[in-house]
C-alpha positions as CSV (number, residue, x, y, z in Angstrom):
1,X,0.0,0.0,0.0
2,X,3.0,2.5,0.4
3,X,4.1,1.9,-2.8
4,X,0.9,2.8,-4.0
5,X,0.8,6.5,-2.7
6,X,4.6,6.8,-3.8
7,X,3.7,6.2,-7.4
8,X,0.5,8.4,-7.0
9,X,3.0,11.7,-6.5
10,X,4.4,12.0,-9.7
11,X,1.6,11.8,-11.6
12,X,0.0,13.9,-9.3
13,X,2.3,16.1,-9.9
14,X,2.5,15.9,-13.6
15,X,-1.3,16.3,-13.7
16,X,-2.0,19.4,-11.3
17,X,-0.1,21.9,-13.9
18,X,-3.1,20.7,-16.5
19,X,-5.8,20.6,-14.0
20,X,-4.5,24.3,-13.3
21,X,-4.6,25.4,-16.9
22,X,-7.9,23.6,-17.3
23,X,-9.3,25.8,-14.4
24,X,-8.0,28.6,-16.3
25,X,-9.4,28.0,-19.6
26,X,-12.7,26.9,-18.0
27,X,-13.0,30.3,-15.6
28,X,-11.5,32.3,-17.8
29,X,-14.7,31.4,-20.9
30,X,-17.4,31.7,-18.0
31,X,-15.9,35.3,-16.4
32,X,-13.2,36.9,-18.9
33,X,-9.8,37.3,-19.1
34,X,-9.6,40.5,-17.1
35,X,-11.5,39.0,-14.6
36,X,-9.9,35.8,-14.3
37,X,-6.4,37.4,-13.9
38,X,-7.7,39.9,-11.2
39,X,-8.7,36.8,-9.5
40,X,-5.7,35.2,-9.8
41,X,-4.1,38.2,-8.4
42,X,-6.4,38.7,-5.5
43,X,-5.3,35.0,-4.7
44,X,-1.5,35.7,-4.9
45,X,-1.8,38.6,-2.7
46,X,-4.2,37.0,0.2
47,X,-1.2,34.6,-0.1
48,X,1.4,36.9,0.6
49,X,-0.8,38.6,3.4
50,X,-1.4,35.6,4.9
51,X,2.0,34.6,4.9
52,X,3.5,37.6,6.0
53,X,0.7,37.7,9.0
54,X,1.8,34.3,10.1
55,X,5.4,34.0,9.3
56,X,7.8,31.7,8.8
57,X,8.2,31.2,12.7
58,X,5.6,28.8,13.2
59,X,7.8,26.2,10.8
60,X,10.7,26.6,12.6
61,X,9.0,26.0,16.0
62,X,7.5,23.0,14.9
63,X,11.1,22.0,13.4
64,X,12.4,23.0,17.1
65,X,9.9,20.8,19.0
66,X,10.6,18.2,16.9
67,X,14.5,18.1,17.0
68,X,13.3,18.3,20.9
69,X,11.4,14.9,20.6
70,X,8.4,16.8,20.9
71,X,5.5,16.2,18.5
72,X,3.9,19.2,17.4
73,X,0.4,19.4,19.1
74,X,-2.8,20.9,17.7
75,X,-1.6,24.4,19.3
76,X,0.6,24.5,16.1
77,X,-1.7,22.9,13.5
78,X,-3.6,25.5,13.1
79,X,-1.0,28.2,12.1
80,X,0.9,25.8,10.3
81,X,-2.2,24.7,8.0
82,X,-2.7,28.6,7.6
83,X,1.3,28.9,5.9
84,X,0.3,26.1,3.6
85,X,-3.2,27.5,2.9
86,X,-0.8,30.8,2.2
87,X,1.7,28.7,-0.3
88,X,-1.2,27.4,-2.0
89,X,-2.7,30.9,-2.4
90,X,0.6,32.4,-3.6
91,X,0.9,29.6,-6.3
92,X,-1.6,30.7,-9.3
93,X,-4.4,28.7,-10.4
94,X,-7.8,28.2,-8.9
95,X,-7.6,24.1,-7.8
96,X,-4.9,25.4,-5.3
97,X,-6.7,27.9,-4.1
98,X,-10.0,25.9,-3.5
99,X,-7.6,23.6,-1.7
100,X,-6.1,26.8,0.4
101,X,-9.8,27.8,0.9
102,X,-10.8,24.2,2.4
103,X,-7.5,24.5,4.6
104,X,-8.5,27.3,6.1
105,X,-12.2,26.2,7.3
106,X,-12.1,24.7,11.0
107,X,-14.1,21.6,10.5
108,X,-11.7,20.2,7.4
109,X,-8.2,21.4,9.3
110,X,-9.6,19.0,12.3
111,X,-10.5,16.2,9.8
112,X,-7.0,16.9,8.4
113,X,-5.2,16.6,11.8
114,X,-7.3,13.7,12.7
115,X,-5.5,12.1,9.7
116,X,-1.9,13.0,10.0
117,X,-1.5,13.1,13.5
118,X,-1.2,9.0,13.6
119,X,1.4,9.8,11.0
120,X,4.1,11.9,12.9
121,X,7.1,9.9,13.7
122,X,9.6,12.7,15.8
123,X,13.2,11.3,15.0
124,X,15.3,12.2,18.0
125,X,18.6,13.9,17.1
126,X,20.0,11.0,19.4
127,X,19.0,8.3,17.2
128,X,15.8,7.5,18.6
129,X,12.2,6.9,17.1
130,X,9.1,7.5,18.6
131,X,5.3,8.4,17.4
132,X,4.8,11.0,20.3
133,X,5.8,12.8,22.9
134,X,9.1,11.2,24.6
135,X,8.3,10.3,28.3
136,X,10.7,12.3,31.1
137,X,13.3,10.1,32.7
138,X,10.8,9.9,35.8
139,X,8.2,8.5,33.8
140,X,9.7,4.9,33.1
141,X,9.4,1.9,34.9
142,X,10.9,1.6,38.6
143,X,13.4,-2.0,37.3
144,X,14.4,0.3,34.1
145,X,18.2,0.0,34.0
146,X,18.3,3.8,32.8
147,X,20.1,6.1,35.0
148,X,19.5,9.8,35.3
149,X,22.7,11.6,36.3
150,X,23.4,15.3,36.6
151,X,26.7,16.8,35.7
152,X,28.0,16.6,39.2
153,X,26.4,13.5,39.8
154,X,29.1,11.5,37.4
155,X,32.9,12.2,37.3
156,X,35.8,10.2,36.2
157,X,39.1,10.0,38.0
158,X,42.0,9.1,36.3
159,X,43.3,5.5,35.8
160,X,46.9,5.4,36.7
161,X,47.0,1.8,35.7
162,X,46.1,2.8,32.0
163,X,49.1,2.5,29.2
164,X,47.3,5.7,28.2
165,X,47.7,7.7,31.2
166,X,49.3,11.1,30.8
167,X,49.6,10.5,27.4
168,X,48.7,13.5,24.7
169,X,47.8,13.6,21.6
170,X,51.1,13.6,19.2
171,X,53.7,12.1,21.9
């Protein structure tokens, strides 16, 4: 079934420029050339205004919280499904900005979080995997053989026995 969507993407791709220009052809008979570019206009600049309302910041603070093993809670969907809804504004043609449009409406941004948020897998930067929030050290079994040391906790003394002892680099 994965390889399904996989193979779905490029044609999707190859077929949204024609459904675009379609769109075009089909607006542009009903309404007018003048018309239809004002429109496309009007979209490109709710785009930008959107964009520039939100900013970029909300994707970097869900990059952030995820580098932090945190996954990005429904406190963020909501301005991050607003920069997409902007970048599908911004791009010209009316399909992606009915799509923008839909984005934007409560009801199908919480039928779109319902859907992706099984899907989040937050990579820790440590090597770890996880599909949500990573428990505290606190929070794991009392016969877990993890060990949670602060910085003065731990320290090494010298081995004297070692064939490396006061030994430096280049001698």
């Amino acid at each position: 079934m994965t390889t399904m969507r996989f193979s779905i993407l490029p044609a999707f791709i190859l077929l949204l420029p024609l459904a675009e220009i379609a769109g075009f052809v089909v607006v542009g008979r009903a309404i007018g050339l003048g018309l239809t570019l004002a429109l496309v206009m009007l979209g490109f600049v709710a785009g930008v205004v959107l964009l520039r309302r939100q900013g970029i910041g909300i994707l970097r603070r869900m990059s952030s919280e995820g580098r932090n093993g945190v996954m990005p809670g429904r406190d963020l969907l909501r301005p991050a499904m607003n920069v997409i809804a902007s970048l599908l504004l911004i791009i010209p043609g009316f399909l992606t900005d009915l799509i923008a449009i839909l984005i934007l409406i409560p009801p199908v941004r919480d039928l779109v979080w319902r859907a992706i948020a099984k899907r989040f897998v937050v990579v820790n930067a440590k090597g770890g995997f996880s599909s949500g929030p990573q428990p505290d050290f606190r929070d794991r079994k009392p016969n877990s053989k993890v060990v949670d040391l602060d910085d003065e906790d731990y320290h090494r003394e010298p081995d004297r026995n070692s064939p490396w002892s006061g030994k430096h680099l280049g001698d």
